[in-house]
C-alpha positions in Angstrom: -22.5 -0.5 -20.1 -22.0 -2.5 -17.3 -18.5 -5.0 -16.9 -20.7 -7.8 -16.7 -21.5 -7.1 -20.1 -18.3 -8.3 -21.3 -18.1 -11.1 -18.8 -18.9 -14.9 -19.0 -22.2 -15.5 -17.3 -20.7 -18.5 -15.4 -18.0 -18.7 -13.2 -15.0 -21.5 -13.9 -14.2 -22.0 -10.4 -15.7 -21.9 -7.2 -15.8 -18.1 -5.1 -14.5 -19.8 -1.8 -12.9 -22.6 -2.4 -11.5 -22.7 -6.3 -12.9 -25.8 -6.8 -14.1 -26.1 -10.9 -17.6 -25.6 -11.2 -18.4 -26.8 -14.9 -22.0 -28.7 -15.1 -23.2 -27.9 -11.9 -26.7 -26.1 -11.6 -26.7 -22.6 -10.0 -29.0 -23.9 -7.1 -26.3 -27.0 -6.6 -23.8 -26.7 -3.7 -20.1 -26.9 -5.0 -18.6 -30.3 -4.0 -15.7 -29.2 -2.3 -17.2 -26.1 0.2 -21.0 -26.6 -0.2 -21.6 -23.0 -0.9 -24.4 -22.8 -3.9 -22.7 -22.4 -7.4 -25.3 -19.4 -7.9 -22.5 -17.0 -5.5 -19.9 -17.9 -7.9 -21.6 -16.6 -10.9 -22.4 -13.3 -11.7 -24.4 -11.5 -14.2 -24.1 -8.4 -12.9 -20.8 -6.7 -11.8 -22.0 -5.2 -8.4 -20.4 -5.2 -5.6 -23.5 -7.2 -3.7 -22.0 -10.4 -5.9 -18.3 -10.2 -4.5 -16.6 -11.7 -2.0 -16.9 -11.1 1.2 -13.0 -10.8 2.1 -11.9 -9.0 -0.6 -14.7 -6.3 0.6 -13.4 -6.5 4.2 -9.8 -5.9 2.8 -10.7 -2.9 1.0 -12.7 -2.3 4.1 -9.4 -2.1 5.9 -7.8 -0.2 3.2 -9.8 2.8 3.7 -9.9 3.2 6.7 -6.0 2.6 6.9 -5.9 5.9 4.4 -8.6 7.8 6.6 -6.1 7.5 9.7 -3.7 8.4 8.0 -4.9 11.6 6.0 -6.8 12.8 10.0 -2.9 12.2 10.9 -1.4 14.0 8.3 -3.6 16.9 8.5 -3.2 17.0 12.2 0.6 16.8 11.9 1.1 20.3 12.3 -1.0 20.9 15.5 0.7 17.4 17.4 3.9 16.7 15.4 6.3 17.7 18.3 4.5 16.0 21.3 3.8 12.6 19.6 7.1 12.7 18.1 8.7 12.9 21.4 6.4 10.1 22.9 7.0 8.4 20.0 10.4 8.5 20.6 11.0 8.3 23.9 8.6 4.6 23.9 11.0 3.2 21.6 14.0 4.2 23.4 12.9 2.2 26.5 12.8 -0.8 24.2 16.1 -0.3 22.6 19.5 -1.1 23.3 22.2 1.6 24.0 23.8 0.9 21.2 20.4 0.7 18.8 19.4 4.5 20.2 22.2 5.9 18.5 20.8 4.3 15.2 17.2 5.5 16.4 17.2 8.9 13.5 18.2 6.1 11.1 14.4 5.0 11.6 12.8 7.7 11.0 10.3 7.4 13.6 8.1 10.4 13.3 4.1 10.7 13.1 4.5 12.2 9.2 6.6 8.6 8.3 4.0 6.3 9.6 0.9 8.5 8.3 2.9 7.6 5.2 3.2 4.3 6.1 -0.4 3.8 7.1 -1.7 5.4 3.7 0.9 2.9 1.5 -0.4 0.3 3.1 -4.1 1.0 2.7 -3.7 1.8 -0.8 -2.4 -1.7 -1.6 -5.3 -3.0 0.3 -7.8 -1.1 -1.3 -6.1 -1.7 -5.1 -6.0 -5.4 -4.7 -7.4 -8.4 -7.1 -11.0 -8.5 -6.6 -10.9 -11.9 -8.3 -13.4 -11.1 -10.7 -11.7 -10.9 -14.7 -13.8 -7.6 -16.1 -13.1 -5.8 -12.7 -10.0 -6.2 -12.6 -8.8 -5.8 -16.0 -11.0 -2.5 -16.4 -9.0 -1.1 -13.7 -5.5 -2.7 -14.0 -3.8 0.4 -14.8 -5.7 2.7 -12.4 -4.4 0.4 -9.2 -0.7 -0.7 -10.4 -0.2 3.8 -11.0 -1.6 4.2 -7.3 0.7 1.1 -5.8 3.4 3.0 -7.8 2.5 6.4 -6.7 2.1 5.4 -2.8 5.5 3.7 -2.9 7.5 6.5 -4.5 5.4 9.0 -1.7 6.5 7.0 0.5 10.2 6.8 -0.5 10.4 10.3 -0.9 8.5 11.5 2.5 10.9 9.3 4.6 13.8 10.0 2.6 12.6 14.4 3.4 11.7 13.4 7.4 15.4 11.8 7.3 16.8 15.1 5.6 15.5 17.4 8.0 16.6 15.3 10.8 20.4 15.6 9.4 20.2 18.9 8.7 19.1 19.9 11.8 21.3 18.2 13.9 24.6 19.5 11.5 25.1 16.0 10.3 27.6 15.6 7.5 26.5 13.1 4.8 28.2 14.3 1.4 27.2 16.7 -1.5 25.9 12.8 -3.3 23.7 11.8 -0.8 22.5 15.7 0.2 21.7 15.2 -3.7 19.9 12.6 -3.6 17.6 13.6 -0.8 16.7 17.0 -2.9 15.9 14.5 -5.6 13.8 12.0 -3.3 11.6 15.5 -2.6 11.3 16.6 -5.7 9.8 12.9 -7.1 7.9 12.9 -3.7 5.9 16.2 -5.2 5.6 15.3 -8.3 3.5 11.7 -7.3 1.7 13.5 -4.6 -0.2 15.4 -7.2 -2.2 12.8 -9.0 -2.3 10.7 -6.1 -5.6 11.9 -4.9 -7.6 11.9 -8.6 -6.6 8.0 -8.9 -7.6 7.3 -5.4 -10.8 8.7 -5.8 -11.3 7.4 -9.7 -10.7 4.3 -7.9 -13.1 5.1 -5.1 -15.6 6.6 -7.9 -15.7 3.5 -10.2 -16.9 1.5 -6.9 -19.4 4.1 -5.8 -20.2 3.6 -9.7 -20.9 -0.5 -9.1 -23.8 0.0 -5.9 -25.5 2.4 -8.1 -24.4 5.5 -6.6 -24.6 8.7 -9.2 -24.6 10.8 -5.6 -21.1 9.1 -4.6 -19.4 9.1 -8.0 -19.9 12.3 -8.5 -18.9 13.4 -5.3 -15.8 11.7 -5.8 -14.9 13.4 -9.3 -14.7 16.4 -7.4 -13.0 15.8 -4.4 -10.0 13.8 -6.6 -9.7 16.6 -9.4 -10.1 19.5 -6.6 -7.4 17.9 -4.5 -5.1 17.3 -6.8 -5.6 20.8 -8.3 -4.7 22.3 -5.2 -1.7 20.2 -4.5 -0.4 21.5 -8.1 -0.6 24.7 -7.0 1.3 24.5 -3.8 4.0 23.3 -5.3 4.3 25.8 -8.2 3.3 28.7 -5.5 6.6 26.5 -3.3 8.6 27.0 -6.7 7.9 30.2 -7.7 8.6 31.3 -4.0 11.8 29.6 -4.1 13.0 31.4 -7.0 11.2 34.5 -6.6 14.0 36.8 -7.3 15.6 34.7 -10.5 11.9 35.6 -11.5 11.8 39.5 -10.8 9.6 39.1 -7.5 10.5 40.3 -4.5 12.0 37.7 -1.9 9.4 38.4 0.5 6.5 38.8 -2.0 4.2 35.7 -0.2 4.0 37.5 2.6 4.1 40.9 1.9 2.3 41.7 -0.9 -1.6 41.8 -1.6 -1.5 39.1 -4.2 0.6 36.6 -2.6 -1.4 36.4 1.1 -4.3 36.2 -1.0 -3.1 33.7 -3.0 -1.7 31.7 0.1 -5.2 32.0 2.5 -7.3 30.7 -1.0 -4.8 28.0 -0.9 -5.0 27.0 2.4 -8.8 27.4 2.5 -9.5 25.2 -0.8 -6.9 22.6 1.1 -9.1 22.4 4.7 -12.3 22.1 2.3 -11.0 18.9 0.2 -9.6 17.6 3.1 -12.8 17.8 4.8 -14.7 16.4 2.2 -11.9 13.5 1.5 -12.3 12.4 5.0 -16.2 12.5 5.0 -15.9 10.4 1.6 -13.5 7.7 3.0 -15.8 7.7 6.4 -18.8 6.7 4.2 -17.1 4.1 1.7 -15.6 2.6 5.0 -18.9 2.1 6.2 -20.5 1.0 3.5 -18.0 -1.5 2.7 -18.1 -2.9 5.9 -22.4 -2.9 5.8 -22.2 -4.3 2.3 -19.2 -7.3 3.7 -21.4 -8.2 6.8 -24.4 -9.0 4.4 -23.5 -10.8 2.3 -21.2 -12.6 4.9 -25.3 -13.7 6.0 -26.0 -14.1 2.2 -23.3 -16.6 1.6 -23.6 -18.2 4.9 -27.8 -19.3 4.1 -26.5 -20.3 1.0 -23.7 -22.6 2.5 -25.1 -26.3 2.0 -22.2 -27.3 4.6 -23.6 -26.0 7.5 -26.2 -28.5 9.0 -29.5 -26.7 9.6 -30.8 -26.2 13.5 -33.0 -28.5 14.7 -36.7 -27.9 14.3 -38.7 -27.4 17.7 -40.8 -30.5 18.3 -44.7 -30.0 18.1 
């Protein structure tokens, strides 16, 4: 059963411009904007009957997590050389006395990854501006808002540990505390984070009529998040290996644990793969599906004055 199926046929107000629409015939423009009151009411809940900025915004959104997954799964391979560009650029545009607060900023590639993936997750989780939408899905986009923040939090708060550790900087048994804390809460909403994200992406692919995408989707989020649940037991149990009878060494020297680890990393590369192909197309198609009916709305806007007609 479809949203719209719970929904008033007619919209209160107008799509572009707020104004009230009550009385006015579907094929009438709205008084204020001139667009036809037919695009503010919907008796369907596809996507094709949205507005056009709120699918350019979740446009944006996707493509903002894209970059930023292609960054974090690259962060291995380029971490060093573009944290040293990265660096080095914003010490040219610092003061001397700002560049010894520089590791305070925790400027590093893995940080704005994080950044970029916060940000797009807010995009692509706000207010469509349609009632059954966004009630349906309330909960699904305030956990991932939550979930991106506390990542976020806790992945800046780790890139700022390591940086004090590493350089033998003192900061107190409190805050050294606080940081083990900020990575253990950082693991913990990393996990789910990718079976919301797609459950998000899923109910969309779910509104153009996509079984293919849905399904593809439900996959990708439960497979991703499976796999993030076992790196971090396989992280804790490694950890603790000898308060647990293994062997300290046992990932690496036993038959069981180095197959464990390379079917860990392989499942890993394949949802990543497949998340990044999945973004790719929903970024597309959002941005196809905003440009059209950007043309829609625009033969249906009464304010624009026709061209002139050739003369005979």
């Amino acid at each position: 059963m479809t949203l719209a199926a719970h929904a008033t046929v007619e919209a209160d107000d107008c799509y572009r411009c707020g104004y009230a629409l009550h009385g006015i015939a579907d094929d009438q423009p709205c008084p204020e904007c001139g667009l036809l009151a037919r695009r503010s009411r919907r008796v369907t809940d596809d996507l094709h009957r949205t507005r056009p900025r709120w699918l350019r915004r979740i446009t944006l959104g996707t493509a903002l997590i894209f970059l930023g997954v292609v960054l974090i799964g690259s962060f291995p391979l380029i971490a060093s050389q573009l944290e040293r560009g990265l660096q080095s650029w914003v010490s040219l545009r610092l003061s001397r006395a700002l560049r010894e607060l520089l590791p305070l900023l925790i400027l590093s590639p893995m940080s704005i990854a994080t950044l970029m993936l916060l940000k797009g997750t807010w995009l692509l989780t706000s207010r469509e501006g349609y009632a059954p939408a966004d009630d349906a899905d309330r909960w699904r986009r305030r956990a991932l808002r939550a979930l991106a923040t506390v990542a976020t939090v806790g992945i800046i708060g780790a890139n700022f540990g390591m940086h004090v550790r590493a350089n033998g900087i003192v900061i107190g048994f409190r805050a050294n505390a606080a940081l083990d804390v900020l990575q253990v809460i950082c693991a913990i909403s990393i996990i789910p984070f990718p079976l919301l994200l797609f459950a998000r992406l899923r109910s969309l692919a779910r509104r153009v009529r996509s079984a293919h995408l849905a399904e593809h989707c439900a996959i990708v989020g439960a497979g991703m998040s499976a796999t993030l649940l076992m790196f971090v037991a396989v992280g804790r149990i490694s950890n603790h290996a000898e308060q647990l009878g293994l062997n300290r060494d046992w990932l690496s020297r036993s038959t069981i644990g180095l197959a464990l680890v390379v079917g860990l990393i392989v499942m890993m590369a394949l949802f990543a793969i497949w998340s990044v192909y999945l973004l790719v197309r929903f970024a597309f198609a959002f941005r196809r599906a905003a440009r059209a009916l950007r043309r829609e709305w625009h033969g249906d806007d009464r304010s624009v004055a026709p061209p002139p007609q050739a003369a005979t």
